[in-house]
C-alpha positions as CSV (number, residue, x, y, z in Angstrom):
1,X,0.0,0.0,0.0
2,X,1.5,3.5,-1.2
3,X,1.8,6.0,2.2
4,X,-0.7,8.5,0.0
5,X,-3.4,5.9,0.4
6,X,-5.3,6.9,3.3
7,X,-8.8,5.2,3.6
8,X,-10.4,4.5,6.7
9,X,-11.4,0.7,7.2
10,X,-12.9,-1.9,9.2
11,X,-10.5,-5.7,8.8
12,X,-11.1,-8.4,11.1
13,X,-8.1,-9.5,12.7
14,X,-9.3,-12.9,10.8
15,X,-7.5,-10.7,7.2
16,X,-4.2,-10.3,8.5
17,X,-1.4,-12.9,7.9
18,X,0.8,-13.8,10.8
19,X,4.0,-12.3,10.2
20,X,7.6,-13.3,11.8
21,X,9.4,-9.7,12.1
22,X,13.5,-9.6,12.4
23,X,14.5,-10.6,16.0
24,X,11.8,-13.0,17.0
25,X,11.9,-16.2,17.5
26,X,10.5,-19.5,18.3
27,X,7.0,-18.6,17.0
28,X,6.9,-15.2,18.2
29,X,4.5,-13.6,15.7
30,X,2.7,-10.6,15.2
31,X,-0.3,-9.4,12.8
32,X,0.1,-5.5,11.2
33,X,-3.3,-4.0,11.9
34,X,-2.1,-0.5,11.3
35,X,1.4,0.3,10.4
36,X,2.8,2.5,7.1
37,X,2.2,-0.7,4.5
38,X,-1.1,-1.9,5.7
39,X,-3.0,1.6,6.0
40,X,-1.0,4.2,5.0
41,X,-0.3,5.1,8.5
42,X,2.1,7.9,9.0
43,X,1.9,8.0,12.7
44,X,1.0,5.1,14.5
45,X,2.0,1.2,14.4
46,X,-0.3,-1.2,16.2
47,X,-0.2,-5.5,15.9
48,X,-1.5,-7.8,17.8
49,X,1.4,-10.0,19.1
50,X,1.2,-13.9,20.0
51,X,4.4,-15.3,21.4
52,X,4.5,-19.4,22.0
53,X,5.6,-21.2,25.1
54,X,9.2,-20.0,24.7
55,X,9.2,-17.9,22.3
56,X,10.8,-14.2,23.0
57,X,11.6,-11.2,21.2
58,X,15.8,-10.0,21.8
59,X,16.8,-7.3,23.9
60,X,16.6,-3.9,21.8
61,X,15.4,-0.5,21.9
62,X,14.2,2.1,20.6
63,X,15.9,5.5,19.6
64,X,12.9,7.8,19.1
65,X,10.1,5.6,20.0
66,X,7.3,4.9,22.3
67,X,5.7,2.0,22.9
68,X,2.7,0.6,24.8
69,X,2.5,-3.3,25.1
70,X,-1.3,-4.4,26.7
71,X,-1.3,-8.5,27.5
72,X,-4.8,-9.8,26.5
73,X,-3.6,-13.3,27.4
74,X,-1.3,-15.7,29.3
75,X,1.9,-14.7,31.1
76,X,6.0,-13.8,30.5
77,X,8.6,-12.2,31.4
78,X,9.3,-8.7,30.1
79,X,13.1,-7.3,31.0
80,X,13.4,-3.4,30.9
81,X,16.5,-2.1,31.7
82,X,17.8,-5.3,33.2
83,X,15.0,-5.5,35.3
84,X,12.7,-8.4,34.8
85,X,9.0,-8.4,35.6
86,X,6.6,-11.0,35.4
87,X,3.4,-9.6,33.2
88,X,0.2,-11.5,32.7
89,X,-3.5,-10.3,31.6
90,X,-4.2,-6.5,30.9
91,X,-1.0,-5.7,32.4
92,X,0.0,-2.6,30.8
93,X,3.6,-1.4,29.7
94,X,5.3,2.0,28.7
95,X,8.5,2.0,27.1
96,X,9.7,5.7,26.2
97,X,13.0,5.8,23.5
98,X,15.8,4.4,25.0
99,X,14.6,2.1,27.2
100,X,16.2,-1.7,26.7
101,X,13.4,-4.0,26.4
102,X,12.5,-8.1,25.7
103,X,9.6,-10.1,26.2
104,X,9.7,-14.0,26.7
105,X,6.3,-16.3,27.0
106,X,7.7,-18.3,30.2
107,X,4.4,-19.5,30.7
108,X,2.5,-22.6,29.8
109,X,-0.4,-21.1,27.0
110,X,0.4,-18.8,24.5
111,X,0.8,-15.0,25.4
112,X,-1.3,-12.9,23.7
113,X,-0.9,-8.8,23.6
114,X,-0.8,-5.4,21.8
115,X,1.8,-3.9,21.0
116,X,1.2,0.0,19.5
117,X,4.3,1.9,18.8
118,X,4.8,6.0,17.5
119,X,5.8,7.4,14.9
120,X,6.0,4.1,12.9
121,X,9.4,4.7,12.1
122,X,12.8,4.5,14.8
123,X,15.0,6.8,12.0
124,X,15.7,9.9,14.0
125,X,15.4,12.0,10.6
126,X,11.7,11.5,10.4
């Protein structure tokens, strides 16, 4: 989808392909609702994330963006800033730029949550 193609729309979840980004692994999988090449979006990026029993995204972070993660479903371990906490259902997590992040399903069903993350791009030019 070209960025100048800005339509609203209503997709079930159902549409979207389950995508492996860079840096996940183990069935760690996410589905672009809303990002740049799925709506034109120029300002937000939000997916629906489902990580397998131990699966886990690497440590990484963000230079100019913000992130909120909601859990929907099962339990992990989130490490921010080599701190790790244990999150579970509707637990929800702020991670301003800089902050060193990771998620790992530790638990025993898959984990389930949102992930919604601005501006859609980390380039510090944008």
């Amino acid at each position: 989808m070209s960025k100048d193609a800005r339509e609203p729309f209503i997709r079930n979840i159902a549409e979207v392909e389950w995508r492996e980004f860079p840096n996940h692994f183990g069935g760690a999988l996410s589905k672009p609702l809303v990002m740049p090449e799925t709506a034109g979006a120029r300002h937000i990026d939000s997916r629906i994330s489902m990580s397998q029993p131990m699966a886990r995204v690497a440590l990484h972070k963000h230079k100019v963006q913000e992130q909120v993660y909601h859990v929907l479903d099962g339990e992990g371990l989130m490490e921010i800033d080599g701190k790790k906490h244990v999150v579970r259902r509707h637990d929800v997590i702020f991670l301003p730029p800089g902050i060193e992040h990771s998620i790992a399903n530790t638990g025993l069903v898959d984990l389930v949550f949102l992930v919604v993350t601005s501006p859609v791009s980390d380039d510090t030019k944008d």
